[in-house]
Backbone as XML, in Angstrom:
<?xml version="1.0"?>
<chain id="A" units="angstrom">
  <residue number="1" name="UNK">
    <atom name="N" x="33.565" y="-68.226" z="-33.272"/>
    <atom name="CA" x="33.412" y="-69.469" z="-34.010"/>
    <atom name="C" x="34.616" y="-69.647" z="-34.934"/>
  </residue>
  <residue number="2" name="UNK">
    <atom name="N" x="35.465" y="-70.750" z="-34.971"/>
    <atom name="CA" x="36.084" y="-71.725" z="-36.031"/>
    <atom name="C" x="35.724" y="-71.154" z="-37.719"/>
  </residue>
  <residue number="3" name="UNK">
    <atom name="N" x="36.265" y="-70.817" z="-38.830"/>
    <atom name="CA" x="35.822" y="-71.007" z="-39.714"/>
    <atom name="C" x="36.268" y="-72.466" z="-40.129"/>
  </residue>
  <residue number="4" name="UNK">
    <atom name="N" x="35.831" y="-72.574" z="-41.290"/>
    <atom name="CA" x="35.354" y="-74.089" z="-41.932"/>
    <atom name="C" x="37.014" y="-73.877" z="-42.971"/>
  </residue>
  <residue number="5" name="UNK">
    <atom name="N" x="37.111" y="-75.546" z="-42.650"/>
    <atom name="CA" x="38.297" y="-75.527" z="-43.724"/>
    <atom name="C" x="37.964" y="-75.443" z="-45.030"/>
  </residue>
  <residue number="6" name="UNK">
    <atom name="N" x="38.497" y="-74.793" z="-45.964"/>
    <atom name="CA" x="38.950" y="-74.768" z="-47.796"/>
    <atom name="C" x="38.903" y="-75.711" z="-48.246"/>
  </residue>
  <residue number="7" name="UNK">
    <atom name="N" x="38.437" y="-76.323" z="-49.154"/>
    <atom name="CA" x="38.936" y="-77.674" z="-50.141"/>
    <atom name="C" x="40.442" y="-77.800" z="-49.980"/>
  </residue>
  <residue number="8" name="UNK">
    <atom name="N" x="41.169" y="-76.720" z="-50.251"/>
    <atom name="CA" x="42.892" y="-77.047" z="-50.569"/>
    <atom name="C" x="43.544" y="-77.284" z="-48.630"/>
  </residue>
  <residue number="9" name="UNK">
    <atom name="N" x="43.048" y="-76.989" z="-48.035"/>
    <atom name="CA" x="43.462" y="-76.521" z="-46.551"/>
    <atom name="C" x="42.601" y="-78.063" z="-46.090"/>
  </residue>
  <residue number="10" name="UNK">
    <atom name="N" x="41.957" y="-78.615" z="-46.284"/>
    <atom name="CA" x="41.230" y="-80.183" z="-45.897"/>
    <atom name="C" x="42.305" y="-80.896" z="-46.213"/>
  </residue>
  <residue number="11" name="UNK">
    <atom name="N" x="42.571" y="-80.731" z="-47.822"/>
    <atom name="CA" x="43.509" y="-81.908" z="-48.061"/>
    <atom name="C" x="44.766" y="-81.445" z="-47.495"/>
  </residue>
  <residue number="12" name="UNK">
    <atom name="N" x="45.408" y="-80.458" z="-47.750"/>
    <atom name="CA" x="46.564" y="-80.883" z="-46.786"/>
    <atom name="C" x="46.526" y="-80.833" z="-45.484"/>
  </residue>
  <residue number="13" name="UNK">
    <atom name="N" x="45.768" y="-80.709" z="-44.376"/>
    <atom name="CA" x="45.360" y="-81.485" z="-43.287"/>
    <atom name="C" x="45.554" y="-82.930" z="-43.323"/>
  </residue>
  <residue number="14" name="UNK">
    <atom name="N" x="44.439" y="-83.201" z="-44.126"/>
    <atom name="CA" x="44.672" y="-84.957" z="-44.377"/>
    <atom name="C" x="45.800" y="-85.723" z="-44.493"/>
  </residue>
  <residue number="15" name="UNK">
    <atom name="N" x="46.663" y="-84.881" z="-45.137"/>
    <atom name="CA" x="47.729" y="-85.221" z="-45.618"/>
    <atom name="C" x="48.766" y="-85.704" z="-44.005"/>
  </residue>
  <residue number="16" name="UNK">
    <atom name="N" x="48.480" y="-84.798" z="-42.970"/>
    <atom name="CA" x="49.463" y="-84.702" z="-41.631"/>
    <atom name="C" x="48.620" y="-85.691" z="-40.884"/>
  </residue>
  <residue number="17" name="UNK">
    <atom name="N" x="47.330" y="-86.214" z="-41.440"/>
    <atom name="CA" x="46.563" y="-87.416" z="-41.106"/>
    <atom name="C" x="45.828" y="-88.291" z="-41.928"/>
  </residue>
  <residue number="18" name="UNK">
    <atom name="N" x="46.976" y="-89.122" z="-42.182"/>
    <atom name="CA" x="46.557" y="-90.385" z="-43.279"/>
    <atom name="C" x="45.538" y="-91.321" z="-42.978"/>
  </residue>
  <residue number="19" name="UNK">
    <atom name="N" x="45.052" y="-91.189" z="-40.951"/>
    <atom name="CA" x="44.263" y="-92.316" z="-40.801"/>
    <atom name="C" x="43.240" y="-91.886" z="-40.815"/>
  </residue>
  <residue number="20" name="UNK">
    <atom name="N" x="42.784" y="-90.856" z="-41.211"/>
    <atom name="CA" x="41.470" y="-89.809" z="-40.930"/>
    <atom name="C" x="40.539" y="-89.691" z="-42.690"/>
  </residue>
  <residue number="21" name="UNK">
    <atom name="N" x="39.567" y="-89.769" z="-42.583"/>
    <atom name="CA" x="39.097" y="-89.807" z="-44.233"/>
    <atom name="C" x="37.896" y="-88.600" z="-43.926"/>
  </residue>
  <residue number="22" name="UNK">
    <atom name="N" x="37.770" y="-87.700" z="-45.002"/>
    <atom name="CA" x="36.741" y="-86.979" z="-45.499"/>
    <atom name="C" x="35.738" y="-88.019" z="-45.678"/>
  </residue>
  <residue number="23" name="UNK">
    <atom name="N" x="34.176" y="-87.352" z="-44.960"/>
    <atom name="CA" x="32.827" y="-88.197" z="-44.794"/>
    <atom name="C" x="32.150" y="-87.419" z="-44.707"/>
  </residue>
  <residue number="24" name="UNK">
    <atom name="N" x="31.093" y="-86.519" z="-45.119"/>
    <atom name="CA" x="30.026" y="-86.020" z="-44.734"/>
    <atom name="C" x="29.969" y="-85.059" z="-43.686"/>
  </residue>
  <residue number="25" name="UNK">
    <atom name="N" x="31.135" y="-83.579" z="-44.184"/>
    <atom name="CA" x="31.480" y="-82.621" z="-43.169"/>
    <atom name="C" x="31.754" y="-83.063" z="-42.109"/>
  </residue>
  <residue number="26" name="UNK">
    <atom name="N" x="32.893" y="-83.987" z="-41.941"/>
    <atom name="CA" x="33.517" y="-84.882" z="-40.909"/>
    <atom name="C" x="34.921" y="-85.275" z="-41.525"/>
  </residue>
  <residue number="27" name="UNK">
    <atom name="N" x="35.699" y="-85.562" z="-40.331"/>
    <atom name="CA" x="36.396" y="-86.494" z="-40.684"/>
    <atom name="C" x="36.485" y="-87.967" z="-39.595"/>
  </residue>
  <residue number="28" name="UNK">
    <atom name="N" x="36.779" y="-88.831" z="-40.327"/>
    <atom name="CA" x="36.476" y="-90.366" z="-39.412"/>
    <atom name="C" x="38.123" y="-90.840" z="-39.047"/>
  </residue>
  <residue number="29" name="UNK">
    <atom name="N" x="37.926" y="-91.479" z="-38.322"/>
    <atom name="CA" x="38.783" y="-92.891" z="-38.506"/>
    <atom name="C" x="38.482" y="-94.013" z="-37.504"/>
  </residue>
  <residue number="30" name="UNK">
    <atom name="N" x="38.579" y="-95.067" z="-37.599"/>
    <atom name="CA" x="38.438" y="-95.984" z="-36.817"/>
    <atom name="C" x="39.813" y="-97.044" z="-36.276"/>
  </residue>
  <residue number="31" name="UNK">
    <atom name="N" x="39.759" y="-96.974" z="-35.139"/>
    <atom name="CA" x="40.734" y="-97.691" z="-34.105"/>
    <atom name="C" x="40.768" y="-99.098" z="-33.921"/>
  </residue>
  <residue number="32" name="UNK">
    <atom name="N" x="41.351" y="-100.122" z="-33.978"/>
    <atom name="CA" x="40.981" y="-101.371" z="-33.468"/>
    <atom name="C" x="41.864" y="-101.674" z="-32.875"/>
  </residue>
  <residue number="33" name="UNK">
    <atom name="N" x="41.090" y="-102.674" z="-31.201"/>
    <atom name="CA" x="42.517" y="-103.117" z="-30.192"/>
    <atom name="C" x="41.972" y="-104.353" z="-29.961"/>
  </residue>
  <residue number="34" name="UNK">
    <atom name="N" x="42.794" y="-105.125" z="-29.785"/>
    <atom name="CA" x="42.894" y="-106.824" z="-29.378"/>
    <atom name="C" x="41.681" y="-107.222" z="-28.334"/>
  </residue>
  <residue number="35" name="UNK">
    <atom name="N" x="41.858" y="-106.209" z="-27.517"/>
    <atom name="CA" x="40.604" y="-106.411" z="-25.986"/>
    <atom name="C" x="39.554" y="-105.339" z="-26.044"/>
  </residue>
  <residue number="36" name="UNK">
    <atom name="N" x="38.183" y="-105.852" z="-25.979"/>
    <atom name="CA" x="37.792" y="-104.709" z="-25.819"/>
    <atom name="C" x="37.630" y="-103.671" z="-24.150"/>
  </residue>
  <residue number="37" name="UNK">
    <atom name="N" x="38.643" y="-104.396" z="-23.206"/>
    <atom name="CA" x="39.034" y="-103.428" z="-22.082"/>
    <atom name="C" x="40.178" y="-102.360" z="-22.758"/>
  </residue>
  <residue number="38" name="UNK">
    <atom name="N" x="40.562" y="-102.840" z="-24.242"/>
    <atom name="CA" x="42.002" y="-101.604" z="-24.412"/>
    <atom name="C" x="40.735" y="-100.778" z="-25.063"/>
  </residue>
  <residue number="39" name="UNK">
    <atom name="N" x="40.003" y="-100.778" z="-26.158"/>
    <atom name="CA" x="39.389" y="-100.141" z="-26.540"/>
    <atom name="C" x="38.915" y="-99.093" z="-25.513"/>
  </residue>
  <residue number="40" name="UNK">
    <atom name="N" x="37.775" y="-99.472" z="-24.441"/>
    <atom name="CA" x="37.469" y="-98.878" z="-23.152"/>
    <atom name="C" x="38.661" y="-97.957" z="-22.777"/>
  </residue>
  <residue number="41" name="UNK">
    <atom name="N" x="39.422" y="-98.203" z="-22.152"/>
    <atom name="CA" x="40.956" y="-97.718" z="-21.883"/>
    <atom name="C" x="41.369" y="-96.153" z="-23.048"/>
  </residue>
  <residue number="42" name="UNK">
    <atom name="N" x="41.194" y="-96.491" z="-24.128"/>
    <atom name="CA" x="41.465" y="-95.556" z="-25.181"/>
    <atom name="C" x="40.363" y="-94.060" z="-25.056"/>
  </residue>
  <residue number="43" name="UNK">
    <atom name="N" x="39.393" y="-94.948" z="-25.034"/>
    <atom name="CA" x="38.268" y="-93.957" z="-25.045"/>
    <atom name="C" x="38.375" y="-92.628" z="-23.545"/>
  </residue>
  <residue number="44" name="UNK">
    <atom name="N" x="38.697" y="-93.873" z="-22.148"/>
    <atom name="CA" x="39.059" y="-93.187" z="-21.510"/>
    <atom name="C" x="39.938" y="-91.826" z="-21.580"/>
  </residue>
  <residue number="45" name="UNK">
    <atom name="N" x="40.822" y="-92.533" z="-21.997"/>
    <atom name="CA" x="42.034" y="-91.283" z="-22.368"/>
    <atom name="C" x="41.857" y="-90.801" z="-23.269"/>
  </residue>
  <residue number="46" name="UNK">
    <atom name="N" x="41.021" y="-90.839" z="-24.354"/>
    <atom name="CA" x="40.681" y="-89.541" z="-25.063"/>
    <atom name="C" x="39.615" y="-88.530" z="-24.991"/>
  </residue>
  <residue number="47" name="UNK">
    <atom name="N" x="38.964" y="-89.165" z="-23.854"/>
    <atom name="CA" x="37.554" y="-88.048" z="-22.962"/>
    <atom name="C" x="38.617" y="-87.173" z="-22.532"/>
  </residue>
  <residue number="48" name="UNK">
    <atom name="N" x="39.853" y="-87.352" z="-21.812"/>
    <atom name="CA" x="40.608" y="-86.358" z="-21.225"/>
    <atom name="C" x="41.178" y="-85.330" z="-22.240"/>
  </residue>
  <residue number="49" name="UNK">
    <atom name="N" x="41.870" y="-85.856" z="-23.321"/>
    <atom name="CA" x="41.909" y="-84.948" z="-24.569"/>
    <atom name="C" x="40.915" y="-83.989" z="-24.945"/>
  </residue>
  <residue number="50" name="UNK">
    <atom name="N" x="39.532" y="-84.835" z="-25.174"/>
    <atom name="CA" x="38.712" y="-83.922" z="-26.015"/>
    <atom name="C" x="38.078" y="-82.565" z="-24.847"/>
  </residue>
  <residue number="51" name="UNK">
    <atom name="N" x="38.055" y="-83.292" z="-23.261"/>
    <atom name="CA" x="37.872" y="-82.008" z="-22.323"/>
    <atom name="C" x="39.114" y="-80.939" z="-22.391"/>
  </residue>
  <residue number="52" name="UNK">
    <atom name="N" x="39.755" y="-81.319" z="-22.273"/>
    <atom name="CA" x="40.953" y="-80.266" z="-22.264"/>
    <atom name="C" x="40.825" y="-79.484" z="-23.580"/>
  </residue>
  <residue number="53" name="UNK">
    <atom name="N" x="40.567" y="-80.048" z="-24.331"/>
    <atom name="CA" x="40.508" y="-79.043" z="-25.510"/>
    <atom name="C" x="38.781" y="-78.442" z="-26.193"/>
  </residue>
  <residue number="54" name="UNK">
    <atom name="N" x="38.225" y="-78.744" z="-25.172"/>
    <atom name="CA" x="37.108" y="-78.520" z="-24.986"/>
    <atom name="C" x="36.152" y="-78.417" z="-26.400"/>
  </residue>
  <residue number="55" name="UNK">
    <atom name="N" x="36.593" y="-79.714" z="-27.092"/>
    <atom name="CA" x="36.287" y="-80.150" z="-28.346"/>
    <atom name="C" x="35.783" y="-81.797" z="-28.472"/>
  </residue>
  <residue number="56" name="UNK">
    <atom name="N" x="34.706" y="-82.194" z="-28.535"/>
    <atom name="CA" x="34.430" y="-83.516" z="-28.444"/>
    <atom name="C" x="33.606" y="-84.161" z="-29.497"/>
  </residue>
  <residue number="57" name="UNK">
    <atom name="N" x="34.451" y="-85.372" z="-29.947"/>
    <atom name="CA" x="34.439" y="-86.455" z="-30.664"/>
    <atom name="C" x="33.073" y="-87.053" z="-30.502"/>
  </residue>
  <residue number="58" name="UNK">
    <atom name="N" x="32.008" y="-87.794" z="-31.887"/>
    <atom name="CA" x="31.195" y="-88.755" z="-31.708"/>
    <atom name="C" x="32.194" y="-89.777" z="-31.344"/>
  </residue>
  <residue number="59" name="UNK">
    <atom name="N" x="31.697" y="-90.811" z="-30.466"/>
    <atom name="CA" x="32.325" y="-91.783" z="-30.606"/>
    <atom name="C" x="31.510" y="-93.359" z="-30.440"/>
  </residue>
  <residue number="60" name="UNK">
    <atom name="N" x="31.612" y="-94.363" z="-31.417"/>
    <atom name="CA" x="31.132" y="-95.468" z="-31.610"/>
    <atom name="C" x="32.343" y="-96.415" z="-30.904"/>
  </residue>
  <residue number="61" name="UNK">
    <atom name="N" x="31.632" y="-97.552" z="-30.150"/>
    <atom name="CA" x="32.304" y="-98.685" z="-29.608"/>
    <atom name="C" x="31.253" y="-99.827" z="-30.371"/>
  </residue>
  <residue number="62" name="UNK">
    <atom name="N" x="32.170" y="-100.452" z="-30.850"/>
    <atom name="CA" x="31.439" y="-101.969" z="-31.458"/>
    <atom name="C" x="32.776" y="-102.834" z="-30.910"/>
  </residue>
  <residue number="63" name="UNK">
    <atom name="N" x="32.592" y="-103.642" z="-29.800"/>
    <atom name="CA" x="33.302" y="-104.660" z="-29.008"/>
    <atom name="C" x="35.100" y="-103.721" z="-29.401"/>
  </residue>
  <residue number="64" name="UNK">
    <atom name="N" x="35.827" y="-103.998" z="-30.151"/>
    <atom name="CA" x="37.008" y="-103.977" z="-30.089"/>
    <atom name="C" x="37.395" y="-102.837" z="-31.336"/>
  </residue>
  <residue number="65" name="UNK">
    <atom name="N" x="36.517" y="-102.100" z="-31.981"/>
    <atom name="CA" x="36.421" y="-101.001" z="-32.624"/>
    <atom name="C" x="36.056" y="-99.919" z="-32.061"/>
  </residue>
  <residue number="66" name="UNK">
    <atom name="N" x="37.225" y="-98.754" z="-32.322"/>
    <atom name="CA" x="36.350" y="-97.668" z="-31.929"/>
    <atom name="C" x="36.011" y="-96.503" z="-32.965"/>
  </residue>
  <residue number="67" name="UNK">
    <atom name="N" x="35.249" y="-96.028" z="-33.307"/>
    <atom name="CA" x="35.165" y="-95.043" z="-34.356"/>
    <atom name="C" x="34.653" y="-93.494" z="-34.090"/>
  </residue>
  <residue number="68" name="UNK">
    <atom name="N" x="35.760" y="-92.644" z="-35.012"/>
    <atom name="CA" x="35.656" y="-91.444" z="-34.377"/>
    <atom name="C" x="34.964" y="-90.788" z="-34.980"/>
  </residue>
  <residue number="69" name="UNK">
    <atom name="N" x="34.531" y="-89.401" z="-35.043"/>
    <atom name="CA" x="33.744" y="-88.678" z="-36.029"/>
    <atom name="C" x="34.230" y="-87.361" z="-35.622"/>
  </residue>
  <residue number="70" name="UNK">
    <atom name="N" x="34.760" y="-86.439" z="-36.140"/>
    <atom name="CA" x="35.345" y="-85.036" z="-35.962"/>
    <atom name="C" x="34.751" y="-84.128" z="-36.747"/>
  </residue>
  <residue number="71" name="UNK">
    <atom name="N" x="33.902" y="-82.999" z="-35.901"/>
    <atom name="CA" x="32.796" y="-82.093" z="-36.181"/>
    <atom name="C" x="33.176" y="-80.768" z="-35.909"/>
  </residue>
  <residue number="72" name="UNK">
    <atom name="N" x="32.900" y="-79.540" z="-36.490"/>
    <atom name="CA" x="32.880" y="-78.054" z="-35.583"/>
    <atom name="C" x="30.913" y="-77.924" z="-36.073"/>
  </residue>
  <residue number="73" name="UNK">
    <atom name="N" x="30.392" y="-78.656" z="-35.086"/>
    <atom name="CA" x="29.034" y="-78.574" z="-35.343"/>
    <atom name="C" x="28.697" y="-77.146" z="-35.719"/>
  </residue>
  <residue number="74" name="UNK">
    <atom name="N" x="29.130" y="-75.919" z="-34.527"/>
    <atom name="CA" x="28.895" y="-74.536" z="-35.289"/>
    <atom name="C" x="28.582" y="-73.972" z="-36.522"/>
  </residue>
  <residue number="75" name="UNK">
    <atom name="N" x="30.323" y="-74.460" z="-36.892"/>
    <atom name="CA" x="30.699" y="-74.188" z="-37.893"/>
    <atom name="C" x="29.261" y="-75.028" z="-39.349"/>
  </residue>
  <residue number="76" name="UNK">
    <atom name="N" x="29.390" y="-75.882" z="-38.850"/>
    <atom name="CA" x="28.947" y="-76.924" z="-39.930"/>
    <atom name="C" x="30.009" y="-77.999" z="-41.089"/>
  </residue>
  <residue number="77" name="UNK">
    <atom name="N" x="31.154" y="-78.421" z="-40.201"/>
    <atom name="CA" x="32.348" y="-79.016" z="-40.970"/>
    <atom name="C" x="33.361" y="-78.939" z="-40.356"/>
  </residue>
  <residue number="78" name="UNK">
    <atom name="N" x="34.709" y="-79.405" z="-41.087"/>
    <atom name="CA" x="35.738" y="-79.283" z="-40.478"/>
    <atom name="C" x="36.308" y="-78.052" z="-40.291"/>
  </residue>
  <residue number="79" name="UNK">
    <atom name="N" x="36.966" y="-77.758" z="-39.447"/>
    <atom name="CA" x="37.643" y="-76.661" z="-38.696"/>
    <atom name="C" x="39.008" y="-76.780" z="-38.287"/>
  </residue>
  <residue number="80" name="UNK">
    <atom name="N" x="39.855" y="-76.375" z="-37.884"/>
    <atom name="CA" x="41.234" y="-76.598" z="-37.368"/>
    <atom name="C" x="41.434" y="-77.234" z="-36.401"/>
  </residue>
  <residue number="81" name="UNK">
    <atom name="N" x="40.142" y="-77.031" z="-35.342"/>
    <atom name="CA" x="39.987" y="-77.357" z="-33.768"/>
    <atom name="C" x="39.608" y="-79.082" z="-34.307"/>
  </residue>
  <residue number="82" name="UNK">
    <atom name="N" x="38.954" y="-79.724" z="-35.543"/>
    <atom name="CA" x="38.419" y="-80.750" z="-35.820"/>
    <atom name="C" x="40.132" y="-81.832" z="-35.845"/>
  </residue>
  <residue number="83" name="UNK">
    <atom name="N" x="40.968" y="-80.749" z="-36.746"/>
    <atom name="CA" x="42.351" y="-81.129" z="-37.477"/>
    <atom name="C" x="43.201" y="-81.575" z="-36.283"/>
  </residue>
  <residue number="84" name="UNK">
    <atom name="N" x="43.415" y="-80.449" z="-35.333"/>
    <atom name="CA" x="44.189" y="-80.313" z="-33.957"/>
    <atom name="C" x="43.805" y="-81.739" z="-33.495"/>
  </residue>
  <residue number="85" name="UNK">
    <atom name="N" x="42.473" y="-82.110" z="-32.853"/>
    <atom name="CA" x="42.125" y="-83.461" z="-32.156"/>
    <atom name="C" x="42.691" y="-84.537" z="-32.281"/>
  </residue>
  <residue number="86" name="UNK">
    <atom name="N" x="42.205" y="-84.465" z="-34.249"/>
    <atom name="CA" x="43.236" y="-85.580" z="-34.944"/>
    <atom name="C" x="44.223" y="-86.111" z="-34.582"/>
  </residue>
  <residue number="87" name="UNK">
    <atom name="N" x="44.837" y="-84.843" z="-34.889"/>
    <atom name="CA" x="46.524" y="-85.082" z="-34.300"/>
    <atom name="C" x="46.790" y="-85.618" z="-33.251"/>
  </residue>
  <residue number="88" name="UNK">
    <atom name="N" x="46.129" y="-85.063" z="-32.254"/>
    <atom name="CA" x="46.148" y="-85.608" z="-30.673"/>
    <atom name="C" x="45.862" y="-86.691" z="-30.403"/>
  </residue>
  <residue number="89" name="UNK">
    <atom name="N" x="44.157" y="-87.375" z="-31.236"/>
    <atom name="CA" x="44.105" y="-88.543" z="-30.743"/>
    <atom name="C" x="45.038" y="-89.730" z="-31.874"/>
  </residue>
  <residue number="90" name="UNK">
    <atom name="N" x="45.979" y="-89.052" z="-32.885"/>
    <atom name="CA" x="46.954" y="-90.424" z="-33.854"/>
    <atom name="C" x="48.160" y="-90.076" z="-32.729"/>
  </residue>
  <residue number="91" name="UNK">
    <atom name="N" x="48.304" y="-89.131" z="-32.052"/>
    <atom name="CA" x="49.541" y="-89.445" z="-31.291"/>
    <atom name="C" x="49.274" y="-90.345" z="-29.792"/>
  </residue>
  <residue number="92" name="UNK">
    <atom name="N" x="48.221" y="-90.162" z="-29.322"/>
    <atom name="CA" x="47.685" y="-91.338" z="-28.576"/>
    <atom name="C" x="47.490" y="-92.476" z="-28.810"/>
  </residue>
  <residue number="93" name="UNK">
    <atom name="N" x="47.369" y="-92.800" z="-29.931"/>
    <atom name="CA" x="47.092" y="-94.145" z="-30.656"/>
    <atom name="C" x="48.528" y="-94.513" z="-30.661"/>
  </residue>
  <residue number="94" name="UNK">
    <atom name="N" x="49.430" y="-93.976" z="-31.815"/>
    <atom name="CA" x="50.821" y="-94.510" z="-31.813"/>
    <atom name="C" x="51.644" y="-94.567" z="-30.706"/>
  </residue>
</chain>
């Protein structure tokens, strides 16, 4: 098992992800695309992310929003494996 990130080790995480916010032993962010076929499209390609890293995202679709939720359920909070995703899915985004 993952241990759980530190108070000081969260925030500077956060810090290498500005679009991501501390929520309730989570971290969030939410996506928005013009169509909701790009939205669809996104999600697609980040099922392939989160299998490969065999780490998976809640994920909410409301028409042209997508919203993420990043868990180490185990653990009970964030984890590195929560941090790593991040990264992966803001470099998919940009």
């Amino acid at each position: 098992m993952t241990d759980l990130l530190e108070a000081a080790d969260l925030t500077a995480a956060l810090k290498k992800c500005p679009e991501w916010e501390y929520e309730k032993n989570a971290i969030t962010r939410t996506v928005e695309f013009e169509e909701f076929t790009e939205a669809i499209d996104f999600v697609n390609d980040l099922a392939e992310i989160a299998e490969e890293a065999q780490h998976h995202p809640d994920i909410t679709i409301r028409h042209t929003k997508v919203t993420l939720k990043l868990t180490t359920h185990d653990a009970g909070g964030v984890t590195n494996l929560d941090v790593e995703l991040a990264q992966r899915v803001d470099n998919l985004v940009d």
